[in-house]
N, CA, C and O atoms as CSV, one atom per row, in Angstrom:
chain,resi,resn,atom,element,x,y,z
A,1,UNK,N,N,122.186,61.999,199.469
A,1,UNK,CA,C,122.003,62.690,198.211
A,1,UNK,C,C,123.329,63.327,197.811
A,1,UNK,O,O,124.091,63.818,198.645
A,2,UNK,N,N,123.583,63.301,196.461
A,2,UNK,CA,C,124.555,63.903,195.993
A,2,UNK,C,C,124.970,65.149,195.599
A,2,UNK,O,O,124.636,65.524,194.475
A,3,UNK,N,N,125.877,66.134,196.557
A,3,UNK,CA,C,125.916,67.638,195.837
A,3,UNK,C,C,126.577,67.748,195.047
A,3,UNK,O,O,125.864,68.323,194.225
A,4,UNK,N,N,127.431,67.637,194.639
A,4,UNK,CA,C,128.835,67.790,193.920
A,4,UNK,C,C,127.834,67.828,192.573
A,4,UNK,O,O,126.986,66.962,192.360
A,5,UNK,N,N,128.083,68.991,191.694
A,5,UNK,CA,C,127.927,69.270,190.512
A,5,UNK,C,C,128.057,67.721,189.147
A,5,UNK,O,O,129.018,66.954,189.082
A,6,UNK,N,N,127.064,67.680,188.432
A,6,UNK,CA,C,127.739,66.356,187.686
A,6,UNK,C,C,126.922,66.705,186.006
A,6,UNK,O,O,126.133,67.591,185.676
A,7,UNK,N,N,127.507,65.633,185.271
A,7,UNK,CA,C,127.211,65.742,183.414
A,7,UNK,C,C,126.315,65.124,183.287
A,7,UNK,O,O,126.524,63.970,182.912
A,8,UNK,N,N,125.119,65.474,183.483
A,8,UNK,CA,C,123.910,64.127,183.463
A,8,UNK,C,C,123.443,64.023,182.330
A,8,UNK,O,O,122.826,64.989,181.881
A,9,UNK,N,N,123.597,62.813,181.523
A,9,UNK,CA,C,123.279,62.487,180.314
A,9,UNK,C,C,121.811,62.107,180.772
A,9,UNK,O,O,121.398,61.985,181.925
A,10,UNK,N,N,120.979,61.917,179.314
A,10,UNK,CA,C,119.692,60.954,179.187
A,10,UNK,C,C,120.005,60.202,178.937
A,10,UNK,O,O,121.027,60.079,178.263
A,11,UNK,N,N,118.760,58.588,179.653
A,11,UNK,CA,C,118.996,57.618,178.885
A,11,UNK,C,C,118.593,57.891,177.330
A,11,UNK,O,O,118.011,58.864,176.850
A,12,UNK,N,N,119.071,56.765,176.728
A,12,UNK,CA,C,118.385,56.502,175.266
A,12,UNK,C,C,117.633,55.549,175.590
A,12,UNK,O,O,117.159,54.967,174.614
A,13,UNK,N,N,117.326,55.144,176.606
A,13,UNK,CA,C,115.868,54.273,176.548
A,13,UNK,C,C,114.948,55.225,176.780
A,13,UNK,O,O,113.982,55.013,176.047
A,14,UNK,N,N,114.807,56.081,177.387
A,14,UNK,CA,C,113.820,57.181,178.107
A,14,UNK,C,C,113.194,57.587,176.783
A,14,UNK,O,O,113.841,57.813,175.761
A,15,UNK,N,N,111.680,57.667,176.917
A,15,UNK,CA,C,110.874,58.437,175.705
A,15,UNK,C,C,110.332,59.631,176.078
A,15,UNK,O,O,110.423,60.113,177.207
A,16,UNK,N,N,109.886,60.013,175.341
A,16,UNK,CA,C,109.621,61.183,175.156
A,16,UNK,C,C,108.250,62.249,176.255
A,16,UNK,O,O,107.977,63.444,176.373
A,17,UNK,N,N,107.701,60.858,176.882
A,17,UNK,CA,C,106.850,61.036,177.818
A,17,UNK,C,C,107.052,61.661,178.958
A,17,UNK,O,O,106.134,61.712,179.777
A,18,UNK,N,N,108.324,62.269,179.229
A,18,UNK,CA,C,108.496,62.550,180.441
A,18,UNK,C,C,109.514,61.393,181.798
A,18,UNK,O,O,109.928,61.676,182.922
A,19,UNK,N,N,109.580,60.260,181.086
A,19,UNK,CA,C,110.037,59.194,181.940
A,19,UNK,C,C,111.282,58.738,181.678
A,19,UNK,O,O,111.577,57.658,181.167
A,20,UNK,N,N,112.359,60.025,182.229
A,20,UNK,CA,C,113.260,59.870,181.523
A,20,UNK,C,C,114.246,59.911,182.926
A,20,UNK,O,O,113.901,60.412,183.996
A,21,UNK,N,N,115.608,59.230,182.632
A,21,UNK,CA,C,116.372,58.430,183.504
A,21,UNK,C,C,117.601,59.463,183.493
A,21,UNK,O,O,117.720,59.987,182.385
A,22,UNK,N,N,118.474,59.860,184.366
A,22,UNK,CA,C,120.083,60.179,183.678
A,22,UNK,C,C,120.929,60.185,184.267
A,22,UNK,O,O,121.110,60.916,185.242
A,23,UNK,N,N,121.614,59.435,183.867
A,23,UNK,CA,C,123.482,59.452,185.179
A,23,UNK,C,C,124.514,59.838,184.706
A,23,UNK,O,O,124.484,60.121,183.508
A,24,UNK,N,N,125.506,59.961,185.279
A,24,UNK,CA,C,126.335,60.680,185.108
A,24,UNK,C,C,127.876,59.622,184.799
A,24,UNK,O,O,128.686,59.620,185.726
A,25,UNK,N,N,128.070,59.157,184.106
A,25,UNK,CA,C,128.604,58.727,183.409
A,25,UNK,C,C,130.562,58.842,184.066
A,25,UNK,O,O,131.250,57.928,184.521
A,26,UNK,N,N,130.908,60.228,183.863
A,26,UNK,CA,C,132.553,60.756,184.008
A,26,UNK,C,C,132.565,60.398,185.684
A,26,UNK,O,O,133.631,60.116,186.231
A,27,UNK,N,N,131.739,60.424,186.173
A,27,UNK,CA,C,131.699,60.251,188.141
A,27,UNK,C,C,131.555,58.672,188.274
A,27,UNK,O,O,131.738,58.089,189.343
A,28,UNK,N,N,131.162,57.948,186.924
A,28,UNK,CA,C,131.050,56.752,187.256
A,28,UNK,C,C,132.657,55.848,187.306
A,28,UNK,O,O,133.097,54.758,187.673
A,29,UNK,N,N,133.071,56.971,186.751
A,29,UNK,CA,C,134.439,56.186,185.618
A,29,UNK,C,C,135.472,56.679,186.839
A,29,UNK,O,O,136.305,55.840,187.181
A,30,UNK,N,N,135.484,57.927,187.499
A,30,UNK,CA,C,136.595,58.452,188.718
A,30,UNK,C,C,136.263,57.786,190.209
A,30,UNK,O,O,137.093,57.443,191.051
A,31,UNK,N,N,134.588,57.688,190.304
A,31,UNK,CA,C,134.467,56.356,191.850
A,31,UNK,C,C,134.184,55.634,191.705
A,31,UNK,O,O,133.898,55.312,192.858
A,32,UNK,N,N,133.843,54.582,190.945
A,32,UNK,CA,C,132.843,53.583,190.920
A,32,UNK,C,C,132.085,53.135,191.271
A,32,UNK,O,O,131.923,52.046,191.822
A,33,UNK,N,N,131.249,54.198,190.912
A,33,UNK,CA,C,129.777,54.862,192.213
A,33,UNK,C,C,128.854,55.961,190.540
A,33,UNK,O,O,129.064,57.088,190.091
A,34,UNK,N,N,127.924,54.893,190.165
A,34,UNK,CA,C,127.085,55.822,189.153
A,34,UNK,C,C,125.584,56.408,189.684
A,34,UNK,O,O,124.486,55.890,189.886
A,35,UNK,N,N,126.160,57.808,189.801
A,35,UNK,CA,C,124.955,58.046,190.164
A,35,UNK,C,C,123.850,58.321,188.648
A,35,UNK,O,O,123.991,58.502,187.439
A,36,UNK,N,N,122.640,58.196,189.752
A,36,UNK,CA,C,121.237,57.957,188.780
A,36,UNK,C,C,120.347,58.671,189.576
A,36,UNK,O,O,120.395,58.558,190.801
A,37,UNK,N,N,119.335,59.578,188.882
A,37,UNK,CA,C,118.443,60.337,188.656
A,37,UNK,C,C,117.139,60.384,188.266
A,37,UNK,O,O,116.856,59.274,187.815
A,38,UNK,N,N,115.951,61.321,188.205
A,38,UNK,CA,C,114.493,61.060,187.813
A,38,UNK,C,C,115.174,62.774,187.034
A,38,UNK,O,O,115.955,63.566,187.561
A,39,UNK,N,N,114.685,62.835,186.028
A,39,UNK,CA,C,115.135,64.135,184.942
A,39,UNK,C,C,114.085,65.082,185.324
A,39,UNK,O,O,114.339,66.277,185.174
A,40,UNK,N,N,112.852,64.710,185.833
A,40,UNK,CA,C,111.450,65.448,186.284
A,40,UNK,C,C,111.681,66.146,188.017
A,40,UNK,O,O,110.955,66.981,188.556
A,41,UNK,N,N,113.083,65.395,188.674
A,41,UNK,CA,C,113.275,65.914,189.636
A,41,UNK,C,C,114.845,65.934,190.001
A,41,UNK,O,O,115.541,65.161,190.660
A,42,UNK,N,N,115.136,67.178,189.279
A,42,UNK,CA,C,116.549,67.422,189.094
A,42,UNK,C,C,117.244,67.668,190.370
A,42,UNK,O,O,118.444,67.475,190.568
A,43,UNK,N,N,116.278,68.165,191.318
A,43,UNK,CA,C,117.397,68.579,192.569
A,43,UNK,C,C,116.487,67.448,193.827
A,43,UNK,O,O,116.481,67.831,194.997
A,44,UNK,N,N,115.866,66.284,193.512
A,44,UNK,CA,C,115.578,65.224,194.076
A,44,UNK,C,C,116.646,64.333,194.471
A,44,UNK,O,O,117.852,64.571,194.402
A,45,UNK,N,N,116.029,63.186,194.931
A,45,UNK,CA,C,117.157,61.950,195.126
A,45,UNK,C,C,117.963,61.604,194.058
A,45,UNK,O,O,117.583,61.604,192.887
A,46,UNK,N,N,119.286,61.250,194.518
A,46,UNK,CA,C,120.597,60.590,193.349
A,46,UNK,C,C,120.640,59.293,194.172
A,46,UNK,O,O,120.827,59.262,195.388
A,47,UNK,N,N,120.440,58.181,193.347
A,47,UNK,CA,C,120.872,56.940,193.695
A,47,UNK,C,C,122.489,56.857,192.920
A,47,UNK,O,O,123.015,57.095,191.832
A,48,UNK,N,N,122.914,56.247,194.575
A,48,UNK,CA,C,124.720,56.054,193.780
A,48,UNK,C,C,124.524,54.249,193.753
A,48,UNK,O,O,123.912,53.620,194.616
A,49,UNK,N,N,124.855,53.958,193.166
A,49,UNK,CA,C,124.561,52.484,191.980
A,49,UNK,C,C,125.852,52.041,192.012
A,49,UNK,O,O,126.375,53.001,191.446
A,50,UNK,N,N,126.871,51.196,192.288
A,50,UNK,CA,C,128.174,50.786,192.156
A,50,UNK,C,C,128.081,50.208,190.770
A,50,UNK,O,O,127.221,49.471,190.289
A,51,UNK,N,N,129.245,50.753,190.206
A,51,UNK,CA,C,129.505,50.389,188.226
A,51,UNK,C,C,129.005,48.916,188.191
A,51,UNK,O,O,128.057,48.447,187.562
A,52,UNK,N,N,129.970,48.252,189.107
A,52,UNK,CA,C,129.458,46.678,188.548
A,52,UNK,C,C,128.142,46.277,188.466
A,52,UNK,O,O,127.705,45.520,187.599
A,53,UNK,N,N,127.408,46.851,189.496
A,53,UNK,CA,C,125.622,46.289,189.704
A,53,UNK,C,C,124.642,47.036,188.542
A,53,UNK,O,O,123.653,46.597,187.955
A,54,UNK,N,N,125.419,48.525,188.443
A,54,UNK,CA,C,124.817,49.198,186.950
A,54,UNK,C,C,125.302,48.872,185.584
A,54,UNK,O,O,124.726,49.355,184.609
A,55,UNK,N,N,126.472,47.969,185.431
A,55,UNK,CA,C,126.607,47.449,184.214
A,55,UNK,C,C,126.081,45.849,183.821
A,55,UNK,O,O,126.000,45.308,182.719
A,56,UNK,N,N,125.779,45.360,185.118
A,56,UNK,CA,C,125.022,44.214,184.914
A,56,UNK,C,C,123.193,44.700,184.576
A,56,UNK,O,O,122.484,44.305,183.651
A,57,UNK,N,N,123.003,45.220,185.183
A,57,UNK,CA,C,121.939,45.999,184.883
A,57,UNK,C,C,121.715,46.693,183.519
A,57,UNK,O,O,120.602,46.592,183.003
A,58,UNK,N,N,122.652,47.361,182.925
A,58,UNK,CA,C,122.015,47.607,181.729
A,58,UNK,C,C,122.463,46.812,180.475
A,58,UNK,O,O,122.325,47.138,179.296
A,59,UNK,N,N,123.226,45.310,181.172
A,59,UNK,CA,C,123.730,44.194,179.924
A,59,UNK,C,C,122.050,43.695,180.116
A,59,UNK,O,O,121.377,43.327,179.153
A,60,UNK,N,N,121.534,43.755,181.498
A,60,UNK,CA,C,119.877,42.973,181.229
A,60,UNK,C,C,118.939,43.816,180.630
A,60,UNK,O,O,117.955,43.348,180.058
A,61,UNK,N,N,119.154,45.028,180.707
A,61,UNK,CA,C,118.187,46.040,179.664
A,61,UNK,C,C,118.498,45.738,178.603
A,61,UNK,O,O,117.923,44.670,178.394
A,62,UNK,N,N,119.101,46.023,177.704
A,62,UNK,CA,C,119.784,45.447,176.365
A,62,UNK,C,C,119.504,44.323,175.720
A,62,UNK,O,O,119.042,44.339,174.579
A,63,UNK,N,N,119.844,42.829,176.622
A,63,UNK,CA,C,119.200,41.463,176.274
A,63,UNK,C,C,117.895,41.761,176.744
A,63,UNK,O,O,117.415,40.689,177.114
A,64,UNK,N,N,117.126,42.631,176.904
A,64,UNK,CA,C,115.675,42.238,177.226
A,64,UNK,C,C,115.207,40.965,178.115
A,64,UNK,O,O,114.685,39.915,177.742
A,65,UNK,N,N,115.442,41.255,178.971
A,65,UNK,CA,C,115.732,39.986,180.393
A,65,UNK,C,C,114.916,40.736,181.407
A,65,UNK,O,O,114.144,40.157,182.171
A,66,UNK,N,N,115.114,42.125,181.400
A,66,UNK,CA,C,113.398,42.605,182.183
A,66,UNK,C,C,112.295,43.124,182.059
A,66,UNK,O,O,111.580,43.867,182.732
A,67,UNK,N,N,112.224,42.305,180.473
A,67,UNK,CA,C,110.769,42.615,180.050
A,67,UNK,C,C,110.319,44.169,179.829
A,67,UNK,O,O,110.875,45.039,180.499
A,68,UNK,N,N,109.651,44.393,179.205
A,68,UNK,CA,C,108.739,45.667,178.772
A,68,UNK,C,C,107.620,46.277,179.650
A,68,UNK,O,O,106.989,45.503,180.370
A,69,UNK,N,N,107.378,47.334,179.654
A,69,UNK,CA,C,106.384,47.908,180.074
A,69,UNK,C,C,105.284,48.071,179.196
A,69,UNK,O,O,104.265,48.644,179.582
């Protein structure tokens, strides 16, 4: 888990329901290591995500390649 203080944005996919996503963006860009979050459990688990596997990942969110809920 990650201590180090960080800028946790929301996704803009996340609605309004509560099911909302957020990483930290400036930590992604200095390790290349994005961490990711549940917004409902702020001092929970941080998944650290390596940039390349999270930018392939949200080129397939975008093209809609993993489908809808």
């Amino acid at each position: 888990m990650t201590t180090e203080p960080h800028n946790w944005i929301k996704s803009s996919y996340s609605g309004n329901g509560g099911s909302c996503v957020e990483w930290a963006p400036a930590h992604a860009s200095a390790d290349g290591i994005v961490p990711v979050r549940d917004s409902k459990a702020p001092r929970g688990p941080v998944l650290n995500i390596p940039a390349d596997a999270f930018t392939t990942f949200v080129a397939g969110v975008k093209a809609g390649e993993l489908g809808t809920v």
